[in-house]
C-alpha positions as CSV (number, residue, x, y, z in Angstrom):
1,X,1.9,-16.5,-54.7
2,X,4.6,-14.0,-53.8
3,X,7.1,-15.3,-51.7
4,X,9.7,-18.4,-52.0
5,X,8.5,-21.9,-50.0
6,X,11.5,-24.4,-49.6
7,X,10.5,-27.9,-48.9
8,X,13.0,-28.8,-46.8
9,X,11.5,-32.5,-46.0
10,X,10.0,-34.0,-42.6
11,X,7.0,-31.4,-42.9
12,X,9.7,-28.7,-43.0
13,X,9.6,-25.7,-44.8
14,X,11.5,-22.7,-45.8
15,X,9.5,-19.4,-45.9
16,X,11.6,-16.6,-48.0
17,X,9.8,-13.5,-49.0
18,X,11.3,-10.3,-50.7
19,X,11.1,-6.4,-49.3
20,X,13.5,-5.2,-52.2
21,X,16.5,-4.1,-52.4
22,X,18.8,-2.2,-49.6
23,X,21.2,0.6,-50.6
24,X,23.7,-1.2,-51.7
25,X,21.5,-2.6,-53.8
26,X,21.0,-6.5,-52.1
27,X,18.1,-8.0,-52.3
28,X,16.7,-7.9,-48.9
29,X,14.9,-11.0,-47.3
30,X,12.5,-12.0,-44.1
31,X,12.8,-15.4,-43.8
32,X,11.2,-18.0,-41.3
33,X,11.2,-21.6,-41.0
34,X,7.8,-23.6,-39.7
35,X,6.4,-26.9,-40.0
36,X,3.0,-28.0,-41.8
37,X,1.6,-31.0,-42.6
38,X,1.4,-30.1,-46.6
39,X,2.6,-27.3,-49.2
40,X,-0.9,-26.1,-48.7
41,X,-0.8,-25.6,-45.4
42,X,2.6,-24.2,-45.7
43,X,1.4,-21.4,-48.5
44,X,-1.1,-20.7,-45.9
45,X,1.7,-19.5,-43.4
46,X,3.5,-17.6,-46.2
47,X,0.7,-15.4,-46.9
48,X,0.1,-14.8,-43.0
49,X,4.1,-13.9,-43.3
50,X,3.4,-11.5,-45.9
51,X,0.5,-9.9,-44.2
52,X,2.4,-9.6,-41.2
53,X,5.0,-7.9,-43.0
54,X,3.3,-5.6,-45.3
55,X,1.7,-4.4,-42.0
56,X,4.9,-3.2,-40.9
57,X,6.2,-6.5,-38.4
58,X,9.4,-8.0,-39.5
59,X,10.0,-10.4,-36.8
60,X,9.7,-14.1,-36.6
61,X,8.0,-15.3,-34.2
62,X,9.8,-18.5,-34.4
63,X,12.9,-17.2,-33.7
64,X,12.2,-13.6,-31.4
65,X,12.6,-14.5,-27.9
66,X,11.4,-12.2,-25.3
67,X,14.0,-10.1,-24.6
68,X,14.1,-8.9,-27.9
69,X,10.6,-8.2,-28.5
70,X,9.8,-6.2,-25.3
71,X,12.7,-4.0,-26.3
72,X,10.4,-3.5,-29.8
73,X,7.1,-3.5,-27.7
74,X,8.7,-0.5,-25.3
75,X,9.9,1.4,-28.5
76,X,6.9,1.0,-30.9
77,X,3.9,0.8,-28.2
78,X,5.2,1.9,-24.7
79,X,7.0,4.6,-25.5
80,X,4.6,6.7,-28.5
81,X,1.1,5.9,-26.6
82,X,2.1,6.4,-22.7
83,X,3.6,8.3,-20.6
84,X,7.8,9.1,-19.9
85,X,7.3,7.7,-16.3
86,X,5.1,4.6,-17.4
87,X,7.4,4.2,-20.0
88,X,10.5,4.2,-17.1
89,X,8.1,2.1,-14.7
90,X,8.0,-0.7,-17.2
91,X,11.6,-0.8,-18.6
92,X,12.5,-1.1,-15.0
93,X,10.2,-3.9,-14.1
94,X,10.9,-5.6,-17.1
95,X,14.6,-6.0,-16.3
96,X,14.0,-6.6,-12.7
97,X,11.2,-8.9,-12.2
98,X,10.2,-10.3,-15.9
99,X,13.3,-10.5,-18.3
100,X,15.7,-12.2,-15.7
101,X,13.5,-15.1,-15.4
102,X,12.0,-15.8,-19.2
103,X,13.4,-13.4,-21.3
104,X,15.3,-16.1,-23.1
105,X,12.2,-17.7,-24.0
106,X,10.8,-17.5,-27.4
107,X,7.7,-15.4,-27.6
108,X,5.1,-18.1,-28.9
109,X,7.0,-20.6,-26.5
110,X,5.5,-18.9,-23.4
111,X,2.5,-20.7,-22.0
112,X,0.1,-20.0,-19.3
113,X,2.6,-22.3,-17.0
114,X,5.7,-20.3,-17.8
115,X,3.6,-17.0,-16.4
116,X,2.2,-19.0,-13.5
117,X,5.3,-20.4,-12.2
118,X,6.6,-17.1,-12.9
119,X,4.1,-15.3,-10.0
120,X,4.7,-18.5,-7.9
121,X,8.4,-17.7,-7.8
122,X,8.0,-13.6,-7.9
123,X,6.0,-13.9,-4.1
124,X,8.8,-15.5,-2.7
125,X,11.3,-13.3,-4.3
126,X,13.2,-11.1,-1.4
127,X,13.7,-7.2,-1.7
128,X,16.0,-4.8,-0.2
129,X,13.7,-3.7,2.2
130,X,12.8,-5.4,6.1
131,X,10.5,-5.7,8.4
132,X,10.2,-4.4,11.5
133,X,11.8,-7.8,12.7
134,X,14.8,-6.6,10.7
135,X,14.0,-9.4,8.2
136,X,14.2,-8.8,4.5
137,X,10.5,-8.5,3.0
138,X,9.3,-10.3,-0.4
139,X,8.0,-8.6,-3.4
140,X,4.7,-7.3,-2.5
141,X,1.1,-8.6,-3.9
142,X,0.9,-5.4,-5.7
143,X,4.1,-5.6,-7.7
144,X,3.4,-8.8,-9.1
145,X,-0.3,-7.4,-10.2
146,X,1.7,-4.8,-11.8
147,X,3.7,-7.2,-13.2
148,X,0.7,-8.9,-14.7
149,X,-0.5,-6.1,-16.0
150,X,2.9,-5.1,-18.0
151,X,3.1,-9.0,-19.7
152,X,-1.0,-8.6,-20.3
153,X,0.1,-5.6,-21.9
154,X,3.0,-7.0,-24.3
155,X,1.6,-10.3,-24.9
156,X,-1.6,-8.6,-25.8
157,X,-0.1,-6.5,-28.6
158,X,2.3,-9.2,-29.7
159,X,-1.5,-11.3,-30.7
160,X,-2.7,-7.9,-32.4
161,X,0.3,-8.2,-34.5
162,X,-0.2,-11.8,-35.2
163,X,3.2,-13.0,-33.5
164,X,1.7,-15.6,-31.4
165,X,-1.9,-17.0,-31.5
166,X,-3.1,-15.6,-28.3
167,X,-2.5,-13.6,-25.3
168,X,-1.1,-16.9,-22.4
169,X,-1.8,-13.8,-19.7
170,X,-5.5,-14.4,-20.3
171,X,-5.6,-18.0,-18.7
172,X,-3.4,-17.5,-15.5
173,X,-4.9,-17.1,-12.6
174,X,-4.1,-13.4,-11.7
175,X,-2.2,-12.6,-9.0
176,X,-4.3,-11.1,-5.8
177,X,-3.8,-8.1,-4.4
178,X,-5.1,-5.4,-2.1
179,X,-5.9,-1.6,-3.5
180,X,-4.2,0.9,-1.5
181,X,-6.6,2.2,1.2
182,X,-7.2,5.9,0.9
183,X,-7.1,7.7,4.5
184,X,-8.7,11.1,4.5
185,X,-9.9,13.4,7.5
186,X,-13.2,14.3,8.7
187,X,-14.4,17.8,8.5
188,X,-13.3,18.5,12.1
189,X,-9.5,17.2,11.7
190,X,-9.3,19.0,8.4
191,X,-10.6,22.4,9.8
192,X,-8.0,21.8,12.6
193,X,-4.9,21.6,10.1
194,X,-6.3,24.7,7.9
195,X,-6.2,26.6,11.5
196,X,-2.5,25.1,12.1
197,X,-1.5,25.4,8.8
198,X,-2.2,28.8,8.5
199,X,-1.0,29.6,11.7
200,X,2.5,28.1,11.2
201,X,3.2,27.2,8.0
202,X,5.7,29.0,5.5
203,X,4.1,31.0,2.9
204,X,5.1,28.3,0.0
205,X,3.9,25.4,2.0
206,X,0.4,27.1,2.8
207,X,0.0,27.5,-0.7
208,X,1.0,24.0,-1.4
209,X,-1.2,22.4,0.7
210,X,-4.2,24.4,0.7
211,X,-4.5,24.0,-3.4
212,X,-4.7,20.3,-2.6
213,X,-6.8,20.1,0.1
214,X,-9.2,23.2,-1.6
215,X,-8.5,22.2,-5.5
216,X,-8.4,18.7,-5.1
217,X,-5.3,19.1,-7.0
218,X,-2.3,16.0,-7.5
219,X,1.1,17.6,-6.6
220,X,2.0,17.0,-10.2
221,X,-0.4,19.4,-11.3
222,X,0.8,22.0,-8.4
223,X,4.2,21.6,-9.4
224,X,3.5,22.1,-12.7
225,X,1.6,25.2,-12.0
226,X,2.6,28.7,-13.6
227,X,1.6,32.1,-12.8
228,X,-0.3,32.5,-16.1
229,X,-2.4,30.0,-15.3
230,X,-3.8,32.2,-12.6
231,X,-6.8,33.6,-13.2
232,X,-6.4,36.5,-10.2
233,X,-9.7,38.7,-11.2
234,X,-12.5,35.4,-11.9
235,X,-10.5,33.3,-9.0
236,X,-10.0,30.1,-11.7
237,X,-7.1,28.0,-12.1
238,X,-6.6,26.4,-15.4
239,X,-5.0,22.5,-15.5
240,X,-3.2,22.1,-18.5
241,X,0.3,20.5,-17.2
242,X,1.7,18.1,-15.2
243,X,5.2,17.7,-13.6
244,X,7.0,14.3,-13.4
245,X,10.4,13.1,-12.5
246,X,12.3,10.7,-14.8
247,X,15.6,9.7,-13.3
248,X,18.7,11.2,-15.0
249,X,16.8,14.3,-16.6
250,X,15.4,15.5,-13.2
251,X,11.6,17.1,-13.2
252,X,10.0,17.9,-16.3
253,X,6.3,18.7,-17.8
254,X,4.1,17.2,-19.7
255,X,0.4,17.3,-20.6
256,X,-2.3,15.9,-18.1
257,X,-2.8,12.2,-18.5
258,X,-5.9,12.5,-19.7
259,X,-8.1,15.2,-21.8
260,X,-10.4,15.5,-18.8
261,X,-7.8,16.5,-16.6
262,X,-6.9,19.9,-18.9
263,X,-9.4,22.0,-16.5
264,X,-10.2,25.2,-15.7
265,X,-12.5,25.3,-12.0
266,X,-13.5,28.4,-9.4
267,X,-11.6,27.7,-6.5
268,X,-12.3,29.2,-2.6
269,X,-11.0,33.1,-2.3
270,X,-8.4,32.0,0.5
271,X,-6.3,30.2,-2.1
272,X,-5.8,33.7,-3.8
273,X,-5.3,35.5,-1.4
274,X,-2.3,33.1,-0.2
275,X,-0.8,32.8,-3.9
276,X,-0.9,37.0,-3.9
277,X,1.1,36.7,-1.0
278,X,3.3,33.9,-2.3
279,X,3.5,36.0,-5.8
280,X,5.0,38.9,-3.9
281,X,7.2,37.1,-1.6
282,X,8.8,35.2,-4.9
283,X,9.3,38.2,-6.8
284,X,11.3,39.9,-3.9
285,X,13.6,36.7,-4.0
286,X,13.5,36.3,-7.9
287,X,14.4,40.1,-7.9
288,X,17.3,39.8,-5.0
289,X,19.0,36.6,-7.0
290,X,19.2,39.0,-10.0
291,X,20.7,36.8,-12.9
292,X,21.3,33.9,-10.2
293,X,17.7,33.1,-10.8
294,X,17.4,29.8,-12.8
295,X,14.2,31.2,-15.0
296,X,11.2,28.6,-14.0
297,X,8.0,30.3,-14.3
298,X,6.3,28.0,-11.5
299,X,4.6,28.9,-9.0
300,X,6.8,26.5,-6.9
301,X,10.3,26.5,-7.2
302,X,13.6,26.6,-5.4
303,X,15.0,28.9,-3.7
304,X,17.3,29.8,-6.8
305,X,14.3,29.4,-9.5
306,X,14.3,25.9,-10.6
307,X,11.1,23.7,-10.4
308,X,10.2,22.6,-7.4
309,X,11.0,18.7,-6.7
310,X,8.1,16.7,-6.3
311,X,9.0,14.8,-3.3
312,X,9.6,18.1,-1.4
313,X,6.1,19.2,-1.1
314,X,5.0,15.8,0.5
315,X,8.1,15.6,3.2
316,X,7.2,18.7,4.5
317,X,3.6,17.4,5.0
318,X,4.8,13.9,6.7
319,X,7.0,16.4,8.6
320,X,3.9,18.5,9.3
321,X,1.8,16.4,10.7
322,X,4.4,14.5,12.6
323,X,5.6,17.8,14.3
324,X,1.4,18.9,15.3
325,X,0.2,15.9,16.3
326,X,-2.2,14.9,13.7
327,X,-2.8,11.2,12.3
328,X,-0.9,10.2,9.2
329,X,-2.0,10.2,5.9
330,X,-0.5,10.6,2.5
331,X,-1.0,13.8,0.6
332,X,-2.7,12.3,-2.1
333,X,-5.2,11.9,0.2
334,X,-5.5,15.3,0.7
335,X,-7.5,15.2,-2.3
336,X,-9.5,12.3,-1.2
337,X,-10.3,14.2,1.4
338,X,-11.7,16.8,-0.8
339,X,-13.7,15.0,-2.8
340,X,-15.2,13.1,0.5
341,X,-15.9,16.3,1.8
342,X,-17.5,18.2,-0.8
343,X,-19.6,14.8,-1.7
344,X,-21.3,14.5,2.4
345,X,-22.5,18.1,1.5
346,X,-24.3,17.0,-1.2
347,X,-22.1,18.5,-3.9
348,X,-23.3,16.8,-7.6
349,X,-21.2,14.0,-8.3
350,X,-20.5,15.7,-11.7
351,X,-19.7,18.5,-10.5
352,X,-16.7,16.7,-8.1
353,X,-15.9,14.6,-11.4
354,X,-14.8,17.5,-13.2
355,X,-12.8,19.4,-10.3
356,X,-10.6,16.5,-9.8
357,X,-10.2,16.2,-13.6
358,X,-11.5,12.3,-13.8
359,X,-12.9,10.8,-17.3
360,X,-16.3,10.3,-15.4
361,X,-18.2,10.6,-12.6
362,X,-17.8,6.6,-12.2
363,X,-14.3,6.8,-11.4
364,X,-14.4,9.2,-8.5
365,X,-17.7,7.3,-7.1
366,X,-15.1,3.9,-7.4
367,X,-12.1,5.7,-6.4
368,X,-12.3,8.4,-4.3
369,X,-15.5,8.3,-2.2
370,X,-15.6,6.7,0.9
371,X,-18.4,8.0,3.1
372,X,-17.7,9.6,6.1
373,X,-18.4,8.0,9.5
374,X,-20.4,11.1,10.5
375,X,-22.5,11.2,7.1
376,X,-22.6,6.9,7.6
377,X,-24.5,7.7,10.3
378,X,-26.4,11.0,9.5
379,X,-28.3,8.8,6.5
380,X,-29.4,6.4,9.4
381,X,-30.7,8.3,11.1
382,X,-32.0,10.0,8.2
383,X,-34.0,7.0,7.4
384,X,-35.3,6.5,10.7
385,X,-37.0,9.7,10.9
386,X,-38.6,9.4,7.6
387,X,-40.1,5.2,8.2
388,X,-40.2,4.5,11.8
389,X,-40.6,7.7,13.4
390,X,-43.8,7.8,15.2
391,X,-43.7,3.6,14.8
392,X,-44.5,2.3,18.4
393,X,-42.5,-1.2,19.1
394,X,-44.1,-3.4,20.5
């Protein structure tokens, strides 16, 4: 068998194996020391050493704690397979809520209880951030799920690479938690803020809002938006980018998060005749800045031509609908809305699917529908007429 096995006594053994020679021409070694209750047990573990390594892992998971390999997990998984702000949102919570607590653990030393009394102690755990009794808040329900899900994650790889035996995240009891409720507005409220909106609203902001609330559109994909991607003559907009901000570096773009979400849908007349407007409004500014002009092709920017940021867009909407009166809601939901909307007229499921860009018609039916009181009530009635109409009661 390849490989050197010490017997170091006491069912202890010495697992050498060889990966050549480096540049200065040293033999190099991965070594790792285990216990078994015979050689043969022990040449069984050097040939799993020797799988694991030919495979391309070189660690040992007798000796790699977890602060070492989430730095490899974030590197080799994390950062090649998802996206930059996933990749940030992890790191971050990591070394916040995960890393401070067992990170000096060794990876197959982390047991079901570790994780447990790891939740336990996260839900008490206080945050900069109070109530409206001016008393500091705890870690919400939905941080620790996330936190879950990011040690499912690792834990789940580090068993595909045969570090440790099994994933421990698979026999807590996960933590419980609420899914944000999605608000959207009727069809009278959201005629109501078209009317406003179009009556008050800058040029840019009319634009902004109306592609979300007649696109369906995420704010990353209108930030990401450029001029070419206007189809002016067959009123289509293609989907093929996505802005995100990632701390230091500011806004970037990237590709849609998924392949579904590269689209190109027929959208209402209104929105291009606003973005003519907007076009010719930016090219007077873009024209008066002269070299000043920063060079973004977006279709929303600054006022000296970089990309927009994409908090901006949503402040002016809290700001909005603070300032005329109407009930809050996120402008995510604006596209909630949408997809409400168009699915109480009786627009194909499909159809909605692929305007929002999801994978499948399952996910907006689990995730974005929530019937309208008015069309709760129509298909009541609806059945009413059709069974019991000319019923008599008794």
């Amino acid at each position: 068998m390849a490989g050197n096995i010490i017997d170091m006594g006491n069912n202890k053994y010495r697992l050498r194996y060889s990966q050549g020679f480096d540049n200065n021409g040293k033999r190099k070694y991965i070594s790792e020391t285990i216990y078994a209750n015979s050689r043969r047990e022990a040449e069984k573990k050097m040939a799993e050493l020797i799988t694991r390594v030919e495979g391309g892992c070189t660690y040992s998971a007798s000796k790699i704690t977890l602060n070492e390999f989430s730095k490899q997990w974030l590197e080799t998984y994390v950062k090649p397979n998802l996206s930059p702000t996933t990749y940030q949102s992890y790191n971050e919570k990591l070394n916040k809520h995960i890393l401070p607590y067992i990170g000096s653990k060794r990876l197959d030393k982390i047991k079901p209880l570790d994780i447990d009394n790891l939740y336990n102690l996260l839900s008490t755990k206080l945050i900069n951030r109070k109530d409206e009794n001016g008393n500091f808040k705890t870690l919400s329900p939905t941080s620790i799920h996330r936190v879950h899900e990011i040690l499912s994650s690792l834990f789940s790889n580090a068993a595909r690479w045969d570090l440790i035996p099994y994933n421990p995240c698979t026999k807590v009891v996960q933590p419980k938690y609420k899914r944000t409720r999605m608000n959207c507005y009727d069809e009278e409220t959201s005629k109501r803020l078209i009317n406003r909106l179009l009556e008050t609203a800058p040029l840019k902001y009319k634009c902004f809002v109306i592609l979300a609330m007649l696109g369906g559109f995420r704010r990353g994909e209108i930030v990401g938006l450029h001029w070419d991607d206007i189809d002016f003559k067959n009123k289509k907009i293609t989907i093929n980018r996505s802005a995100y901000y990632l701390g230091h570096s500011g806004v970037n773009e990237k590709s849609p998060k998924t392949e579904s979400s590269n689209r190109t849908i027929v959208i209402s007349g209104i929105c291009f005749d606003l973005l003519k407007q907007w076009r010719s409004e930016q090219s007077k500014i873009r024209l008066a800045l002269g070299d000043k002009w920063q060079g973004a092709e977006n279709i929303f920017t600054t006022d000296d031509g970089r990309i927009m940021n994409l908090s901006t867009g949503p402040k002016w909407f809290t700001n909005f609908l603070k300032k005329n009166g109407f009930p809050h809601i996120r402008f995510h939901d604006l596209r909630h809305t949408f997809a409400t909307l168009l699915i109480s007229y009786n627009v194909d499921i499909k159809t909605v699917s692929h305007k929002l860009g999801h994978a499948s018609a399952t996910t907006t039916m689990n995730f974005y529908v929530h019937n309208l009181e008015s069309t709760d009530k129509a298909s009541a009635e609806l059945l009413e007429d059709m069974l019991v109409k000319d019923v008599n009661l008794v």
